[in-house]
NUZA-819103 format. One record per residue: residue in one letter; y, x, z of N, C-alpha, C, CB in turn. Coordinates in steps of 0.02 Angstrom, whole numbers, padded with zeros to 5 digits, always signed. Glycine has a CB too. Layout:
BEGIN
AYXZYXZYXZYXZ/...
end
This chain:
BEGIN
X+02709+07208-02847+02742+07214-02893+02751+07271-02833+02791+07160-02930/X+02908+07650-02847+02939+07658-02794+02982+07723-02808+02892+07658-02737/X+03008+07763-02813+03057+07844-02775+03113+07815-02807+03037+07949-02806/X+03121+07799-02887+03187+07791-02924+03246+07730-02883+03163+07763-03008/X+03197+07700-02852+03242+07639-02803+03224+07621-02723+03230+07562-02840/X+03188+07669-02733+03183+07654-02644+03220+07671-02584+03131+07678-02619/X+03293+07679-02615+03331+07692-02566+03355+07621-02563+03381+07751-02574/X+03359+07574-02611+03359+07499-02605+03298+07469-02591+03382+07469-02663/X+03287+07401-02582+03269+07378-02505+03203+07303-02541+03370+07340-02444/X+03155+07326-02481+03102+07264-02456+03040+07279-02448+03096+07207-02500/X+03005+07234-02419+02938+07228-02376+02901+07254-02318+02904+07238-02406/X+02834+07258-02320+02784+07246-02266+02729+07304-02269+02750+07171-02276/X+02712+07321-02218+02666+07366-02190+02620+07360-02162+02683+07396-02161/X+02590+07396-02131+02509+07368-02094+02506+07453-02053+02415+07344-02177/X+02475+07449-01993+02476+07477-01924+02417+07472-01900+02520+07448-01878/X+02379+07447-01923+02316+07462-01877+02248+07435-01908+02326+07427-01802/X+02199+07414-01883+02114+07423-01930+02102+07358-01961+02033+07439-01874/X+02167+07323-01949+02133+07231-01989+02169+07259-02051+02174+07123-01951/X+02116+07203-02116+02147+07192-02166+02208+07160-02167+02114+07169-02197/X+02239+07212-02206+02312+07175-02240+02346+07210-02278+02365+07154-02193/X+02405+07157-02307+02430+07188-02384+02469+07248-02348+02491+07127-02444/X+02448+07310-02384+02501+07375-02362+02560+07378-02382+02484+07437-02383/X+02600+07425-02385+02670+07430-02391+02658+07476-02454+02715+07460-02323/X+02630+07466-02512+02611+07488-02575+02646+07460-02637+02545+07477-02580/X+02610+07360-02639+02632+07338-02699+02655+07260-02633+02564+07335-02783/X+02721+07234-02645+02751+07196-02574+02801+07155-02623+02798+07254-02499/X+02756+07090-02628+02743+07039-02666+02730+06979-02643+02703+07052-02699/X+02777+06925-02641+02749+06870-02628+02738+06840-02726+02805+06822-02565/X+02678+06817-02738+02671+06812-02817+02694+06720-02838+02573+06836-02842/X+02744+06731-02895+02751+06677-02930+02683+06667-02968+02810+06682-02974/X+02680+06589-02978+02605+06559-03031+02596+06591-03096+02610+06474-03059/X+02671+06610-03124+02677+06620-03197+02615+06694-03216+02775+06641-03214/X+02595+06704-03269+02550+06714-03292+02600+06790-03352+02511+06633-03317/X+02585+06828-03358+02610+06886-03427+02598+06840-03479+02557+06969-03444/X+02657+06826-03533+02636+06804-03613+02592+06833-03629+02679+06812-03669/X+02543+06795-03683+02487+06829-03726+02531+06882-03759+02444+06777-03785/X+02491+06941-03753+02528+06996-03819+02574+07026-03796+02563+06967-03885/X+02571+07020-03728+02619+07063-03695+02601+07091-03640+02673+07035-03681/X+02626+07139-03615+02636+07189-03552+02688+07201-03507+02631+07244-03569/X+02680+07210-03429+02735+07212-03399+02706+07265-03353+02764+07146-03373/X+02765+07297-03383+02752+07364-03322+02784+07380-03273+02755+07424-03340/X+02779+07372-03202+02823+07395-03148+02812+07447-03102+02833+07350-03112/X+02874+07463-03066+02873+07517-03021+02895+07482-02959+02918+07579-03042/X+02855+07492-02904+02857+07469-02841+02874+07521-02808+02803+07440-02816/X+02952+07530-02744+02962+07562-02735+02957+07571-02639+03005+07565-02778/X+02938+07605-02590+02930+07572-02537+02954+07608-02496+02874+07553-02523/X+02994+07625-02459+03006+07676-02396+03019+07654-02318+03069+07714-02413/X+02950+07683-02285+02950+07668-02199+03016+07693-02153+02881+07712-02163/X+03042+07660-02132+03100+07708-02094+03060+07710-02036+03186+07677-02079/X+03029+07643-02012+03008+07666-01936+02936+07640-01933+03058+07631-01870/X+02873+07684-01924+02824+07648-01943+02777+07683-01883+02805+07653-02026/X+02715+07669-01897+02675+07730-01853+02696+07813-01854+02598+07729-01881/X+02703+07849-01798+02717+07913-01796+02640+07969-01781+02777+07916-01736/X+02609+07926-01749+02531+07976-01739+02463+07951-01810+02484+07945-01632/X+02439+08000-01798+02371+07967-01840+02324+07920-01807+02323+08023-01863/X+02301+07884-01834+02243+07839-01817+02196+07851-01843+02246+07780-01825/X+02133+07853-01812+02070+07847-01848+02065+07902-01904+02064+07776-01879/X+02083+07944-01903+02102+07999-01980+02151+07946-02021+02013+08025-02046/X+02181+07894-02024+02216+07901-02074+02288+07876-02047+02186+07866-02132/X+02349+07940-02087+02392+07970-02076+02447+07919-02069+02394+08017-02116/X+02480+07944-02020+02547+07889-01978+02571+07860-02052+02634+07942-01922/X+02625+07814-02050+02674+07786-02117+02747+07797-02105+02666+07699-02131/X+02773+07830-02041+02838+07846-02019+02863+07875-02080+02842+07893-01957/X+02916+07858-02113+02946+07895-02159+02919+07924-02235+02961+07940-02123/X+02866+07883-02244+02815+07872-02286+02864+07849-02348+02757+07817-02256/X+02849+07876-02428+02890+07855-02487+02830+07817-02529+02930+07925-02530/X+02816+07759-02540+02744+07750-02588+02779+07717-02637+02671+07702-02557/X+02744+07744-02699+02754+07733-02762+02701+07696-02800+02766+07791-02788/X+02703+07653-02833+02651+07589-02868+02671+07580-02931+02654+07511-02833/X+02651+07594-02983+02628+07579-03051+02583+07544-03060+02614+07623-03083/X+02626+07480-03074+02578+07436-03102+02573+07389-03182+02580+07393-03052/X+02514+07389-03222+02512+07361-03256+02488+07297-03285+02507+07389-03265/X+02503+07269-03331+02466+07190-03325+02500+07164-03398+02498+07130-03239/X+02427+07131-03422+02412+07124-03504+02398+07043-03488+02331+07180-03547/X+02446+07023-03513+02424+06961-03533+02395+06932-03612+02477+06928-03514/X+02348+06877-03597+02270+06881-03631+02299+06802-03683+02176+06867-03552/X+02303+06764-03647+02316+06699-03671+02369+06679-03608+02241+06649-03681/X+02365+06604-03623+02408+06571-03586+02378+06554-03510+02426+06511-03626/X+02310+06559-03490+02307+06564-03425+02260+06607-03411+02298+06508-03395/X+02266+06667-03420+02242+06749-03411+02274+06787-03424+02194+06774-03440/X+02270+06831-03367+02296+06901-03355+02273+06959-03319+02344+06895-03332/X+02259+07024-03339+02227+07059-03285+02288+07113-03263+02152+07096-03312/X+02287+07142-03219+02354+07188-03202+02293+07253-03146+02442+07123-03139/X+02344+07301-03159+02320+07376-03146+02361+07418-03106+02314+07414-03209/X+02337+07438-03046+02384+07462-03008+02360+07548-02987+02391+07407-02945/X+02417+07594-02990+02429+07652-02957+02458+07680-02898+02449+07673-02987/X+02430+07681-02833+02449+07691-02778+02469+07746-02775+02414+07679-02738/X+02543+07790-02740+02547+07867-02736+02572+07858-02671+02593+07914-02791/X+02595+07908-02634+02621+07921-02549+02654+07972-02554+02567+07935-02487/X+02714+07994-02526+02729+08067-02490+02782+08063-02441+02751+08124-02542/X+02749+08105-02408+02793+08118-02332+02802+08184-02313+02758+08089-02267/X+02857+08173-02290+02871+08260-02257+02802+08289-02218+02944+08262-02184/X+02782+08338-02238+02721+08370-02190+02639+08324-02194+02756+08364-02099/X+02653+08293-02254+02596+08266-02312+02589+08282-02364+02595+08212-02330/X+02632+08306-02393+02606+08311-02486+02629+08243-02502+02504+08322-02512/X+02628+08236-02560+02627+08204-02638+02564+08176-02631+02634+08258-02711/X+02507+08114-02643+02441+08111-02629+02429+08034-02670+02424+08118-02540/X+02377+08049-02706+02345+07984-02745+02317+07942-02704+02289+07999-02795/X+02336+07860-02671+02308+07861-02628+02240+07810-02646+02354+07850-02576/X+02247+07768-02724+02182+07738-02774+02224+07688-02822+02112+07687-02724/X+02164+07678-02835+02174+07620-02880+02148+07536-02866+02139+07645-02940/X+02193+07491-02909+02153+07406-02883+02154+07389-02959+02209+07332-02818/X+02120+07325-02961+02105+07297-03028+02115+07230-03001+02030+07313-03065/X+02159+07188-03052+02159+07128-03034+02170+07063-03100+02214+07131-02980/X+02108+07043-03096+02125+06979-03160+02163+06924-03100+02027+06932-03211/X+02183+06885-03164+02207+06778-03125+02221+06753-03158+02264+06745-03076/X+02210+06695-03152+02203+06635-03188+02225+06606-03146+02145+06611-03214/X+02264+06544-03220+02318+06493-03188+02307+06433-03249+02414+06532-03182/X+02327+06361-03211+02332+06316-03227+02387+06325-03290+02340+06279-03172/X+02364+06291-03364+02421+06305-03415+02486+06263-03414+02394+06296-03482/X+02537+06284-03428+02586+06244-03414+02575+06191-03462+02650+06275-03416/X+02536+06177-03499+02528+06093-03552+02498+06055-03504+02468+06089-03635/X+02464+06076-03461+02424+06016-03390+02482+05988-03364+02374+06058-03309/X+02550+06014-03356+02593+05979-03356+02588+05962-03269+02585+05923-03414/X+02538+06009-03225+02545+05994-03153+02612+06000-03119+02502+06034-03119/X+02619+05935-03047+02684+05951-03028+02722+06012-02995+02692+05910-02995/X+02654+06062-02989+02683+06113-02963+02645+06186-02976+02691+06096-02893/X+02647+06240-02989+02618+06296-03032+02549+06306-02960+02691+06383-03054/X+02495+06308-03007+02440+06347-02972+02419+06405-03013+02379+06303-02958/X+02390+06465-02974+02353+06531-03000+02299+06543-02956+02399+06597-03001/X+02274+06583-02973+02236+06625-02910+02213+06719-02940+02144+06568-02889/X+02220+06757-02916+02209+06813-02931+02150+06856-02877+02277+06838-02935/X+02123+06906-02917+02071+06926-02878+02073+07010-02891+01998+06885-02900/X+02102+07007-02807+02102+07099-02826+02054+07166-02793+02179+07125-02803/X+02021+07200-02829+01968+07228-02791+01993+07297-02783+01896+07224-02824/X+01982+07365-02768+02008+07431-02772+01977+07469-02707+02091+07429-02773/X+01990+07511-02723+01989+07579-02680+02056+07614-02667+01945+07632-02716/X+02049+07648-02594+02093+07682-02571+02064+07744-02514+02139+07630-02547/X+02112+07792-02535+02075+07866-02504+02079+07854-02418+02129+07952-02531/X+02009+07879-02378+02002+07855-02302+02085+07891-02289+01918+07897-02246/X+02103+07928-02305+02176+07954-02266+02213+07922-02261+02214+07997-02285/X+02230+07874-02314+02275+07806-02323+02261+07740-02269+02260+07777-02404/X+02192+07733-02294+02166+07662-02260+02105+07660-02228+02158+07608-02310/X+02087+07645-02170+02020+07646-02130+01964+07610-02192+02027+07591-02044/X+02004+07557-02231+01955+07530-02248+01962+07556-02326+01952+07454-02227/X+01937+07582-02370+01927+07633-02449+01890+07586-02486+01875+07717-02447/X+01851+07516-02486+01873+07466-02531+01875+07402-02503+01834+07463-02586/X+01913+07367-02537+01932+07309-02497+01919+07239-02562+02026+07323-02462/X+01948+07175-02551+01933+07130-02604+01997+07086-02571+01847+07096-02611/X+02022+07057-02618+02093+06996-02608+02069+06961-02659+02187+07020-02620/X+02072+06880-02595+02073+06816-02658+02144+06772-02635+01985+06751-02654/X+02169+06796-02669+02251+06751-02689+02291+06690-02719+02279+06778-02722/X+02264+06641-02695+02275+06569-02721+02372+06571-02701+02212+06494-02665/X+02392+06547-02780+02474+06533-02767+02480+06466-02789+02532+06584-02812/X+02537+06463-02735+02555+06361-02768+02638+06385-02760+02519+06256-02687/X+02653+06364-02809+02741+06376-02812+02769+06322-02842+02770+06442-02857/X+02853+06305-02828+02877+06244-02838+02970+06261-02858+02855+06195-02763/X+02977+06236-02901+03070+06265-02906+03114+06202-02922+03091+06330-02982/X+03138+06179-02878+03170+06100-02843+03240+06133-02871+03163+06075-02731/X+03300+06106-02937+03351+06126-02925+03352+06215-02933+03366+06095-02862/X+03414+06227-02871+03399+06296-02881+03383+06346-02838+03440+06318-02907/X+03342+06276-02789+03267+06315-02747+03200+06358-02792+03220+06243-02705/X+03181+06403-02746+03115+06416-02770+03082+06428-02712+03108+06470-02821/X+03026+06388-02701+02981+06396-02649+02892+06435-02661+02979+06318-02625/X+02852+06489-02651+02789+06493-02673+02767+06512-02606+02772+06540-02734/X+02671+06493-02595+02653+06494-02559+02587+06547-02582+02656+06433-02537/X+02565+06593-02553+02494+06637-02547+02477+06646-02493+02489+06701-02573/X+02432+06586-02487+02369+06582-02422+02327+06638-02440+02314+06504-02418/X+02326+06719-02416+02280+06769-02465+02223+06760-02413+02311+06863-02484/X+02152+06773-02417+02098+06812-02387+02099+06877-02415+02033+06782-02397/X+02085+06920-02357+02071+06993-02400+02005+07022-02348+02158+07060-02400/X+01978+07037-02378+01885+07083-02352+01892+07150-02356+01807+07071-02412/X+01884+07179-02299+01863+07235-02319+01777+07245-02349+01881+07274-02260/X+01758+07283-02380+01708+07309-02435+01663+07376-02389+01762+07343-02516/X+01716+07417-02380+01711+07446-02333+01748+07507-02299+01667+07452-02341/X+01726+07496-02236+01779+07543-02158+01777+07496-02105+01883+07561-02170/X+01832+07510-02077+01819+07481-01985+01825+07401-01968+01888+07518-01928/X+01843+07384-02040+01857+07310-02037+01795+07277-02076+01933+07289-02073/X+01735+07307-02094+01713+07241-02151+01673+07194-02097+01649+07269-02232/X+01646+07198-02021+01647+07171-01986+01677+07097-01966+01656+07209-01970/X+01726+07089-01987+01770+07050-01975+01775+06991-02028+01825+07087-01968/X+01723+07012-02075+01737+06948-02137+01791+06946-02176+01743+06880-02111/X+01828+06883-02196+01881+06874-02212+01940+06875-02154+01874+06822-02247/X+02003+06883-02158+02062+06888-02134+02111+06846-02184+02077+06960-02123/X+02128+06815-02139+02186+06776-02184+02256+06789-02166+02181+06698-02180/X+02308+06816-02221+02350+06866-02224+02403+06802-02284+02309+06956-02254/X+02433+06755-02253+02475+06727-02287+02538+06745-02304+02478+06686-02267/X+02564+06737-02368+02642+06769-02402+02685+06703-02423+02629+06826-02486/X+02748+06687-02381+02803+06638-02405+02853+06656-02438+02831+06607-02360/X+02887+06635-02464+02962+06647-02517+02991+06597-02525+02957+06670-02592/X+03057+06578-02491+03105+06523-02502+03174+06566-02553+03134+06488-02413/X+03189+06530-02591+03250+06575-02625+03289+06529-02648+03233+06626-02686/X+03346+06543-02675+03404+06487-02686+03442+06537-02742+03460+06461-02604/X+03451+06502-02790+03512+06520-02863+03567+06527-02829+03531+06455-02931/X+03614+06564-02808+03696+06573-02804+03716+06588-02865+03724+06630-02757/X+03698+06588-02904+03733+06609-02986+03691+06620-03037+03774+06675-02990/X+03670+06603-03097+03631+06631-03157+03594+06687-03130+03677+06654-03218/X+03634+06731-03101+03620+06803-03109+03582+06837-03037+03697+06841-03127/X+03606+06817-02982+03580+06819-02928+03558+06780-02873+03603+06844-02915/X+03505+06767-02849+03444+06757-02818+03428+06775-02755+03404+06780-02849/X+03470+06737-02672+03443+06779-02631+03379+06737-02586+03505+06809-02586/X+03342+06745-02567+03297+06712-02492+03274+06753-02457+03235+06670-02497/X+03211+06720-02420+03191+06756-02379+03098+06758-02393+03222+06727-02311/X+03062+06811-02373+03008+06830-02387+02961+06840-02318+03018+06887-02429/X+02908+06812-02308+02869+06837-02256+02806+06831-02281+02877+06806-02192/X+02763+06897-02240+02701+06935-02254+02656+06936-02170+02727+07025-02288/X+02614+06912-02166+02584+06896-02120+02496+06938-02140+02595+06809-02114/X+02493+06939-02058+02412+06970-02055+02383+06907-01991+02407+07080-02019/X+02370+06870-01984+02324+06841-01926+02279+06854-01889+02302+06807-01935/X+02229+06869-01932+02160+06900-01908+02095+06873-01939+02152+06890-01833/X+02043+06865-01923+01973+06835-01948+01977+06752-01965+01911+06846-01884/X+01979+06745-02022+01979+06641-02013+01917+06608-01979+01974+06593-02101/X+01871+06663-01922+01834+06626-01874+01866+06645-01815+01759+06638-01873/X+01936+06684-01816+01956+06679-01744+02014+06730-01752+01894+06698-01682/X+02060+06685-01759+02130+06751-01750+02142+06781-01689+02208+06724-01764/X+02162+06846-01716+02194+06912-01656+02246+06878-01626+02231+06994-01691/X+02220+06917-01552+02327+06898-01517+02361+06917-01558+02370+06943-01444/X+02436+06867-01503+02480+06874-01573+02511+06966-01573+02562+06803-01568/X+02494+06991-01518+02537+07049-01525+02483+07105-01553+02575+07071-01449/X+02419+07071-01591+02382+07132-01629+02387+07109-01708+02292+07142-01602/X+02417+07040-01694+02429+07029-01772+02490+07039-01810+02417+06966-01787/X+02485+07044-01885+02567+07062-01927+02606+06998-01945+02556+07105-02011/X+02661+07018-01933+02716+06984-01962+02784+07007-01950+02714+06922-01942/X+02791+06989-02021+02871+07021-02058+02903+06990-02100+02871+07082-02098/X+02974+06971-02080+03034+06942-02134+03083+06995-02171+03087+06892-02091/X+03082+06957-02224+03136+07018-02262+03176+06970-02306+03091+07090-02318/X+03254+06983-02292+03295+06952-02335+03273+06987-02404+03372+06960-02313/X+03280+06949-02467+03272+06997-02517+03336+06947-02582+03169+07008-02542/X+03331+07004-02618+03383+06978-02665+03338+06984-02755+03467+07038-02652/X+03346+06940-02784+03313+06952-02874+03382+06930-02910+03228+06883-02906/X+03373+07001-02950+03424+06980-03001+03405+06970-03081+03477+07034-02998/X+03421+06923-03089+03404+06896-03163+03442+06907-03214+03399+06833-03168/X+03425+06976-03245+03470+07009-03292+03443+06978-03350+03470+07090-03293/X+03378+06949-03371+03348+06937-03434+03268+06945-03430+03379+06986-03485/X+03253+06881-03465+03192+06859-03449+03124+06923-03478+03190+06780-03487/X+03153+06994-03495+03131+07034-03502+03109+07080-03427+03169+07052-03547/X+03170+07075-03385+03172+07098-03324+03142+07085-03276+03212+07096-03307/X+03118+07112-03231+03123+07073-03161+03144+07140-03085+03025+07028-03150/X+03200+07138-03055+03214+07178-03020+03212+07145-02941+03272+07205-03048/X+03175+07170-02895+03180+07117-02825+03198+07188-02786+03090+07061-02790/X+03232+07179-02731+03255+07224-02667+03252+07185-02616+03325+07254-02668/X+03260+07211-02564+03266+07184-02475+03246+07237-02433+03213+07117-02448/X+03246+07222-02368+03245+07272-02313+03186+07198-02252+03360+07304-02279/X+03146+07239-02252+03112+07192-02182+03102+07232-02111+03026+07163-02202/X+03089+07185-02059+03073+07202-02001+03032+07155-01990+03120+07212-01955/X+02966+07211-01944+02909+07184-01921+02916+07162-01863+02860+07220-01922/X+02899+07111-01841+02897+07057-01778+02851+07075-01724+02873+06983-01802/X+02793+07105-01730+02751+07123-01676+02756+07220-01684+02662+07081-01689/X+02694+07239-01619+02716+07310-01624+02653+07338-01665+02730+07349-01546/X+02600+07286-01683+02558+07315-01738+02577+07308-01825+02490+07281-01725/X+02659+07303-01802+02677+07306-01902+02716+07352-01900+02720+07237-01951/X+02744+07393-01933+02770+07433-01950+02846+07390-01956+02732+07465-02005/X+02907+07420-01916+02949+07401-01877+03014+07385-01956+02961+07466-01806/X+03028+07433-01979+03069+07439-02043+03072+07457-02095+03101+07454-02043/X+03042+07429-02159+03036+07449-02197+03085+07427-02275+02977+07444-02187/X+03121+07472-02301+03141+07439-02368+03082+07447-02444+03221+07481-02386/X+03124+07387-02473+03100+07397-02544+03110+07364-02608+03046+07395-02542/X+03097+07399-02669+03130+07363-02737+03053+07375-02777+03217+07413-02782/X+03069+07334-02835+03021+07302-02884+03074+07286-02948+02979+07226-02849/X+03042+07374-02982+03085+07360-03059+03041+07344-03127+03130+07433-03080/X+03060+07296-03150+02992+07277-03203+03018+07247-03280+02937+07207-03162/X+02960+07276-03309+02999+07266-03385+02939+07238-03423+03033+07344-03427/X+02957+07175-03470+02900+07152-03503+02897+07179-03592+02904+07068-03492/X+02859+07213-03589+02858+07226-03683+02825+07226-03720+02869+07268-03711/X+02827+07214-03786+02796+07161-03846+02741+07211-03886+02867+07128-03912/X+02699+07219-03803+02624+07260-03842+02561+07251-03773+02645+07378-03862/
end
């Protein structure tokens, strides 16, 4: 799930040649699925305060980096959906810059199965320009299991992500897991906590100080089941994540 709100706050970044989720679209994903006959369109908003300052490999530091994500997503029936994403970047002494596109269907268990707890899985493939990412196409398989106890909400994404290709397709899969604990304080607001992880190869994880990980308090406010608005501010835990980053997720569902 960026410029109009990215001075408000959340997520995660990536620093170096393993796969992992960028600081683009910074999402831990609920099971729920787009209504048939409908569309939800969001703006992902992302800004690095403290990130890489040199280039790597040709592609360009994220220090102070603004990325912007348009994304779309048509829901089909009751357990299909495909969603469409627009990556942009700009930084002082970068330009404005397209950095690609991803495509992503998923499918989910219907809520008449009546399971005790929501399953999905989504599958996202895309391209991204070498300036952005060592690796210019990549593949994510995203199994979610989520659970809302009261006025807990807990979801889990064990992701694999491949690079396709660049400096990582070597490496196979990487398993890059996303948590979300959250708690109701009121109808209206929604705070927990979010973490975005990179490990390394699921035949042999990186030390821990070449792998990612990042917590971010975040807050969702539930203005109407039309809406969905998320913010937070994270910090990365090792020195291969990108150290501070905020971000918001403004999204609107409508009847086409």
């Amino acid at each position: 799930m960026k410029a109009t709100l990215s001075g408000l706050l959340l997520l995660a970044g990536t620093a170096g040649p393993a796969v992992a989720q960028e600081n683009y679209e910074i999402q831990v994903y609920p099971y729920e699925t787009v209504e048939p006959g409908h569309t939800m369109i969001e703006l992902h908003s992302n800004f690095t305060f403290q990130g890489s300052t040199t280039a790597q490999g040709g592609v360009l530091p994220t220090n102070h980096q603004l990325h912007e994500t348009i994304e779309v997503t048509r829901g089909f029936n009751d357990w299909f959906e495909v969603g469409f994403y627009l990556f942009t970047s700009s930084a002082r002494g970068q330009g404005v810059g397209w950095v690609g596109d991803h495509i992503r269907p998923r499918v989910r268990i219907p809520p008449k199965w009546k399971w005790p707890v929501g399953v999905s899985i989504s599958n996202e493939i895309g391209y991204q320009r070498a300036r952005y990412s060592a690796d210019t196409w990549t593949w994510e398989i995203r199994p979610i299991v989520d659970k809302r106890i009261g006025r807990w909400y807990l979801s889990f994404n064990p992701t694999l992500e491949r690079s396709l290709h660049g400096e990582a397709v070597s490496q196979g899969f990487v398993f890059s897991p996303n948590v979300k604990a959250s708690y109701d304080f009121t109808k209206t607001v929604t705070g927990g906590i979010e973490y975005y992880g990179s490990l390394g190869p699921i035949t042999g994880f990186d030390p821990l100080s070449q792998q990612q990980h990042q917590l971010f308090p975040a807050i969702d406010l539930n203005l109407s089941p039309r809406w969905e608005v998320n913010v937070g501010v994270g910090v990365g835990l090792t020195r291969s994540t990108d150290h501070l980053i905020a971000k918001a997720i403004l999204g609107y569902r409508f009847d086409f």
